[in-house]
C-alpha positions in Angstrom: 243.9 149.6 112.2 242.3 150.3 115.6 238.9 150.8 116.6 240.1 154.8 117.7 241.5 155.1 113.9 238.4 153.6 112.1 236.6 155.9 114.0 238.5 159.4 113.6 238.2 158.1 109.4 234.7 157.8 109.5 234.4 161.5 111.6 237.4 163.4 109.9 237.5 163.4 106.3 241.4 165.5 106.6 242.3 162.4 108.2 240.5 160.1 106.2 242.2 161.8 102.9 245.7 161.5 104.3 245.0 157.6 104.6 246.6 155.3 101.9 244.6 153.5 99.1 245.3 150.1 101.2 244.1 151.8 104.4 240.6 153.7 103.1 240.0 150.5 100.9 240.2 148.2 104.4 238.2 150.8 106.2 234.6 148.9 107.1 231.4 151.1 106.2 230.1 153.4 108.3 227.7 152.0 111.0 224.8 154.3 109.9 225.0 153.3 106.3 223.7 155.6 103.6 220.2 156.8 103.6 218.3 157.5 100.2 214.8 159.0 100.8 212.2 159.4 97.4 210.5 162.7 96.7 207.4 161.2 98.2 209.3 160.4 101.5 210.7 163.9 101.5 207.5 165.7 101.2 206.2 163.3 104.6 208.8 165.4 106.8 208.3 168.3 109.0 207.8 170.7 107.1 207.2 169.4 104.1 204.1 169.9 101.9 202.7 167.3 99.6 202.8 168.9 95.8 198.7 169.6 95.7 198.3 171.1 99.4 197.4 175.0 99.6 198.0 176.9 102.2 194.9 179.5 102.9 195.6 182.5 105.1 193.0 184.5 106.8 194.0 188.4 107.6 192.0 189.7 110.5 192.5 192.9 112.6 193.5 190.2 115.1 195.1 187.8 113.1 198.2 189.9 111.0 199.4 188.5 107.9 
């Protein structure tokens, strides 16, 4: 299979489904792997809160809620 076909498998699933058993089983893994984060991970992102954090929000006449 060529580098172009690998590729389009990895990025189109149509085309990866219309590929034979023989074909997806010789396909090498994905470059970027799979990534598993934990819950504690998770709650170190952008955005994310760690479980015992509390948010406190002052209302002021300049400060609207």
């Amino acid at each position: 299979m060529t580098n172009e076909k690998i590729v389009r498998a990895w990025r189109d699933p149509e085309y990866r489904a219309k590929l034979n058993e023989t074909e997806r089983a010789g396909l090498p893994d994905h470059p970027a792997g799979w990534i598993e984060l934990e819950n504690a991970d998770l709650n170190e992102v952008a955005g994310g809160l760690p479980e015992l954090t509390r948010i406190i929000v002052m209302c002021t006449p300049f400060h609207f809620c």
